[in-house]
Structure formats: C-alpha cells, structure tokens
N, C-alpha and C positions, 0 to 999 in steps of 0.2 A: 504494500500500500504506500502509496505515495506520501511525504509529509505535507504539504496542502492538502490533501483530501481528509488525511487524519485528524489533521487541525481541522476542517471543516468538519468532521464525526463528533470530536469533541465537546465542541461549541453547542451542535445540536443534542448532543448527551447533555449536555447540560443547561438547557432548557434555553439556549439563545433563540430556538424557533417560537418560542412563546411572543414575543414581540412583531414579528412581521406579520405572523398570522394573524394577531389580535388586531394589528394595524389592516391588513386586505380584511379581515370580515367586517369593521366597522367604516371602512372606504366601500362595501358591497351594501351596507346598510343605507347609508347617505345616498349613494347616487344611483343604486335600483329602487332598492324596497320603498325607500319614508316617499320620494316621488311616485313611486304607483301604487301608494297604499292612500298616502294623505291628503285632506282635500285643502286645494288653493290658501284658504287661509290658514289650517293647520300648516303649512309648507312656508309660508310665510314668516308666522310667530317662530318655526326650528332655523330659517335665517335668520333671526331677527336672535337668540340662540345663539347662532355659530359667530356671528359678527360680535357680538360679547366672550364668546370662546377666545377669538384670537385677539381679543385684548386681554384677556386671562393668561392666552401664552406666554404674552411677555412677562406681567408681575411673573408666573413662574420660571422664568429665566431668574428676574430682579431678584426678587424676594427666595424662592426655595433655592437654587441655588446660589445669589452671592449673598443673602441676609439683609438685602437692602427692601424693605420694608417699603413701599411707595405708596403715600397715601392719596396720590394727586394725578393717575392715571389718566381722569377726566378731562385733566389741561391736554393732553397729548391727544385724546379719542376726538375733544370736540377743534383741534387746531386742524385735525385730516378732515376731519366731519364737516369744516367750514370752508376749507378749500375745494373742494371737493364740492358741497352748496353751491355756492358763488355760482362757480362754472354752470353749473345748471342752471340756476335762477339767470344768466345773462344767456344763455341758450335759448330759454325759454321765453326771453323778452325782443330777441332778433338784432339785428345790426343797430346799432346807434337810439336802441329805445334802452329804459330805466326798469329795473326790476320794479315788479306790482308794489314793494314795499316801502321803496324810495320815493314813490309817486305819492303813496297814502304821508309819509313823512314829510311830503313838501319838498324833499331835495328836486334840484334841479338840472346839477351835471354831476355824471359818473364819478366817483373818486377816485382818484389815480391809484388808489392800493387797487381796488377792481379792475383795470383796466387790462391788463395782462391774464387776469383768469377767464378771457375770451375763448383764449387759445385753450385747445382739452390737453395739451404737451403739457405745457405749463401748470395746470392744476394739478394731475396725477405727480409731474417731481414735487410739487410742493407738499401732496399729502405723504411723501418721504420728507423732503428737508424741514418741512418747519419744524415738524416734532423731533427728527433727530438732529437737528443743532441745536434748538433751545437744552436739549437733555445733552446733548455733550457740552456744552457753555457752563451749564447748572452743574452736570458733575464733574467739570475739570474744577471749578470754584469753588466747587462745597465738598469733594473728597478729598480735595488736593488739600484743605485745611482739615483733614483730618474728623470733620464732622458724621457722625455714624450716628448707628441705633435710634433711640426716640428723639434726639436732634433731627436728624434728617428725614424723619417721618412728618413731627410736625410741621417742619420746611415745607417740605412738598403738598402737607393738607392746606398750608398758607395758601401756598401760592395756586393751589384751586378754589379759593373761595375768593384770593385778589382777581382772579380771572373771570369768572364767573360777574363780579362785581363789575370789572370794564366792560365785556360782553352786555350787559342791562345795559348800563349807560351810554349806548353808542346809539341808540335807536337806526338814524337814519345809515348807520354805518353796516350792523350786523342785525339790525330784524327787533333789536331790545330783549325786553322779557318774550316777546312771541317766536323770535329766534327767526330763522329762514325755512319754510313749507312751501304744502303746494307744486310739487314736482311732478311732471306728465311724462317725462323720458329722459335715459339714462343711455347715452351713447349708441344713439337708434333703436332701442330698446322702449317699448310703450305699458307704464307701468300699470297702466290698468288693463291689460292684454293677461290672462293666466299664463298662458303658455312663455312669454315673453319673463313673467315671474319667476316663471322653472327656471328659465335659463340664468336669472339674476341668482335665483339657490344654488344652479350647477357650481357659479363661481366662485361666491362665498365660500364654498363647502373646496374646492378646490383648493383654491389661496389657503385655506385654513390648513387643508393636507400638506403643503408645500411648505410652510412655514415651518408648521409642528416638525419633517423628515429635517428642514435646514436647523432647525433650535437644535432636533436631539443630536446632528451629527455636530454641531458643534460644542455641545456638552461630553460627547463622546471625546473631543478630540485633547491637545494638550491643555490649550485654552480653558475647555472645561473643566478640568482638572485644576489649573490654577483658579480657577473663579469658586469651587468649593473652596480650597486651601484658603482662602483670600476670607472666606465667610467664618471658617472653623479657627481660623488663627491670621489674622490678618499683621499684625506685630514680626509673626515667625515668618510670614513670607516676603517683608519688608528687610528682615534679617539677612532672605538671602539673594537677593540683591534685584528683587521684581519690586515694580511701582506699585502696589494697590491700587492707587488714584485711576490708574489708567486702564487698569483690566476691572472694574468696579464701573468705568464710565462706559467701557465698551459695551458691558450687558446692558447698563441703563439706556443706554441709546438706542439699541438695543429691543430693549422693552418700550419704548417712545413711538420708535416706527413701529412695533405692530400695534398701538395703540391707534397710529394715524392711519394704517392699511384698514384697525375695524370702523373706524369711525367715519371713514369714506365710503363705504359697503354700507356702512349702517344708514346713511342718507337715501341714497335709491330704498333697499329692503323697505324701513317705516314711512318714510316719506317727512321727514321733520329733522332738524337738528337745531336743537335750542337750549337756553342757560340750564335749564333744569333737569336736562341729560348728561349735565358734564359738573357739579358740585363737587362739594365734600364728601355727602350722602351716596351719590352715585358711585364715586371711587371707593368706597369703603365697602359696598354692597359686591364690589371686583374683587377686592380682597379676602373679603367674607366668602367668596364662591373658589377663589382660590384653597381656602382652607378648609372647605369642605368637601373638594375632593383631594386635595391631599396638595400639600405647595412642594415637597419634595420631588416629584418626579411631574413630567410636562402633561402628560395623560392626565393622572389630576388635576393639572390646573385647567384643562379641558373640559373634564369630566364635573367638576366642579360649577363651571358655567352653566351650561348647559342642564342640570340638573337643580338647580339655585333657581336660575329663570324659569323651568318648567314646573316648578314649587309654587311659584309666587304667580306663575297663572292661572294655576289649578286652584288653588286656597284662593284666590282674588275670584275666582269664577262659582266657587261652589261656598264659601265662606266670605262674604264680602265684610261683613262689621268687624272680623278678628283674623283676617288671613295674613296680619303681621306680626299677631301673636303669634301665629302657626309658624310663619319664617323665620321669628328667634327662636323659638324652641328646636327648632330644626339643625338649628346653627349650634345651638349649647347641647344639645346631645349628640350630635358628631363629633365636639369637641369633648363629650366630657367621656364619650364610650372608644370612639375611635380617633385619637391625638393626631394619627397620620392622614387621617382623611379616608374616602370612601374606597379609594384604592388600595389602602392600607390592611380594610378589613380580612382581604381574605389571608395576607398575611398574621392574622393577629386570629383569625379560624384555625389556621397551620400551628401556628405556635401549640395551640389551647392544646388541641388534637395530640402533638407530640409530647406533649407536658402529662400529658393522662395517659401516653402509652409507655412513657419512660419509668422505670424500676426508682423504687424510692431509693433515694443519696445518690441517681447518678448524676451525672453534671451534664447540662444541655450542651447541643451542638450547634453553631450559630449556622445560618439558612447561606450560602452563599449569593452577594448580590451579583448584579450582573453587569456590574463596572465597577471599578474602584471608586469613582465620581459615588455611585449610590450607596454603596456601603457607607461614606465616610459621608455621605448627608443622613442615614438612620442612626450613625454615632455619634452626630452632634446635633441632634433634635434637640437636646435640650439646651444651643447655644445661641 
C-alpha cells in the first residue's frame, strides 16, 4: 500500500469522513429538498436565516476562535446592507431622478456620497471594503494598544449604538428611522416573481457554503493555529516573536466582511434595511445564536443562526405575548445544560455513555479532536 493512500485510510479511520459528508448532506438539504419541499414564503424567512448564518460565521471566526468577543457586528451587517440599498434604491429611480425618499425629504440634488453607487461595480467592492477597512482601522488601533476582553467588547457595543445614532439623524441622507425599503429588483432579478426568489435563496445558501469551506480551510491552516494560540495565550505568543495585533485584526476583518456579504443579501431577501436591524440588541441576539450552537467550531456558529431565528419565529407565531420569554429561556438552558452549544451535545451524549460503560477507578480516555486548532479551543473553554 502506498503511503498516500494509507495516510488517506487513516484519516478516514479516524473519522475525518464525518465532516464532508455532514457538509454534502446539509449542501443536499439546502439546494434540493427545503426548495421543493417549502413554500415561497417558508423559503424566504430560511434566506432571511442563512443571511444571518453568514454573519454568525464571522463572530465564529472573531469570537470562538480568536476570543475576541464583538458586540457591534451590526455596524458591519448594516455598512454592506447600505451599500448594497443605495445601488438599488438609484436603480430603481432611473438616470438623473432622486430616490422616493429624498423627494418625500425635500432634498433636491443627489449627494455626492450616492453618486458612484450608480454603478453595480462599485457597490458590490464596497459591500467588501467599507466593513473591512473600518474593522482593520479599528483593530490595528484598538489591538495594537493592547485593548482585549470586556474593553473591547464594550468598544465595539459603543460604537453600534454611535452608528445607529448617525444613521437616524441623516434623514435625507440614509432613509432616518425608516431606513431604505421598497425594493422591486435585484440585478435583473424581480423580487416579487417566486421563482426569481429561489434563485435569490440559490445564492445566499451558496455564498454561505463558500465562505463556511474558505473560514474552515483557513482555521485548518497555520494561520489558524496561531489565531487559537493568540486566544489561549496571547502574552506566550507575543513571546515568541508573532504580532497578536495583526493576526487578531486579520480575523476581525475578517469577520466584518462576512458581516457586509450578509447584510447585502439580507437587503434583496427582506426587502428593508434600517436602524433597527443593525443596534446593540441586534448584534447581541448574533452572538446569543453564536452561543447557542456552539462558538467553538464554524458549524455552530451556523447552526446557531439559523436555529435562534427559527425559535423566534415559531414562538412569535404560535406564542405572541411571551415568545421572548420562550427565547431566553432557550438561550439559558443551552447555556446552563450544554456550555459548548448545540453541536456540543452529542459530544457530551459520548462522554455520558463512556463514563457508565467505564469500570469504576479507571481513568477516562480523552475523545481525539480533529485538528489540533479544536482540541486546544475544548481546553481552553474556560479562557
């Protein structure tokens, strides 16, 4: 036997086949089944889902693997979300006329920030560069000074609630409190057309697979490896002779763009983007979903979303006076039964199971993970 092949027997002995597979059956669920099982608006609200999933990816890049805690994702989701607006809302107003909202505002000429988001070139880089400059600006500034932990958490809840605040106050600039609505079409795509829908889920659900394979292969790679190290001991790897600031900023950035990839998707999908989708509360409820499918590995932070949001429309739909009772308690008992999150659990079934079939006084065997990256984030859960 060849040693490639044996290194490849290996691997799949040891359960590396669990990952792709679980990845092609839930890539088989997305784009056959939920389309020709669910109807138009069911397909709708699991976009509306997945565009929150891939801003979930990022916090799990941020937060489960480097420890950076972000409370302010909102600035990032609604910076793509607005870019992304614009273009459409002057789309939809034709050559040399005023978006509907700047007419009801009384403005009278375009403002020069809008003028370039005519072009569709120009808005799709910006729903990349805005949110990842501001977040590498932020974290070359605020790592590089050494700022961590509940410092830089509250930083970042700051500076979603100062954003949110400019955002109101701009009326004739960004829409105010009513924010920018009213969208008919999305790059020839006609958003009240069903069919045209589907193909708006095909993409979301795409870009979401495409991210998730680019996030884990670069958590797999050296990179990733130092971005744990960086989270578990950031002093020790300062010692020996890596930046923190700059592999710290790299995730964060990181995490910024895929906040601005959901929050441009998330515009066509709902059809609205406004102050009150991008707060304090919003970003915290990102986190909250983070944590309840698990912020150590990316799947949870996936699974997370998408499970948090189908919570809160189910209880909102069958429970309306207490379906926010029903969503913290949802949140404190994954937290109080399952610490690693909803991907955790069957790990923590495995455990139970081995612990009852083990002879009393012997000493457990620990489970091998399946990167050095995840062992060394289940050993420093409690850091």
């Amino acid at each position: 036997m060849s040693a490639p092949g044996a290194a490849v027997r290996r691997r799949f002995a040891a359960g590396a086949w669990r990952g792709p597979v679980a990845f092609a059956a839930i890539a088989v669920l997305a784009l056959a089944v939920a389309p020709a099982t669910l109807s138009p608006f069911r397909l709708e609200l699991l976009a509306k889902y997945l565009c929150f999933a891939i801003a979930a990816l990022g916090i799990g890049l941020a937060w489960g693997k480097g420890g950076m805690l972000t409370l302010g994702q909102g600035v990032f989701f609604g910076l793509g979300g607005y870019a992304m607006a614009m273009h459409l809302k002057l789309a939809e107003a034709g050559p040399g006329e005023l978006p509907d909202f700047m007419v009801w505002s009384g403005v009278e000429q375009l403002p020069m920030l809008w003028e370039p988001f005519r072009q569709p070139w120009f808005a799709i880089l910006m729903v990349v560069l805005l949110p990842g400059t501001v977040a590498a600006l932020l974290g070359l500034l605020v790592f590089g000074r050494r700022v961590r932990g509940a410092y830089f958490a509250i930083l970042t809840q700051a500076l979603a609630a100062a954003f949110v605040i400019w955002l109101v106050g701009q009326q004739g600039l960004t829409g105010g409190t009513n924010g920018l609505t009213n969208f008919s079409s999305f790059f020839g795509l006609d958003l009240a057309d069903p069919a045209d829908q589907r193909v708006l889920y095909f993409a979301v659900a795409v870009v979401l697979g495409l991210l998730y394979l680019a996030f884990r292969h670069l958590v797999a790679s050296r990179y990733g490896r130092l971005l744990v190290a960086v989270r578990d001991g950031e002093d020790r790897v300062r010692f020996l002779g890596y930046d923190p600031a700059v592999v710290k900023t790299v995730a964060f950035t990181l995490s910024a763009i895929s906040a601005g990839i959901a929050g441009a998707l998330f515009v066509p999908v709902v059809g609205i983007v406004s102050p009150a989708l991008l707060g304090v509360v919003p970003s915290l409820e990102l986190v909250f979903a983070v944590a309840v499918g698990g912020r150590y590995t990316l799947a949870g932070a996936v699974l997370g979303a998408v499970l948090l949001n189908y919570a809160k429309t189910t209880f909102s739909e069958h429970y309306a006076d207490g379906w926010l009772y029903l969503q913290g308690a949802l949140f404190v008992v994954v937290m109080a039964y399952a610490p690693k999150g909803a991907v955790g659990v069957a790990g923590q079934l495995r455990d139970l199971a081995a612990k009852r079939r083990r002879p009393r006084g012997a000493r457990p065997v620990p489970h091998p993970a399946e990167h050095p990256a995840e062992r060394s984030a289940e050993e420093g859960a409690a850091a």
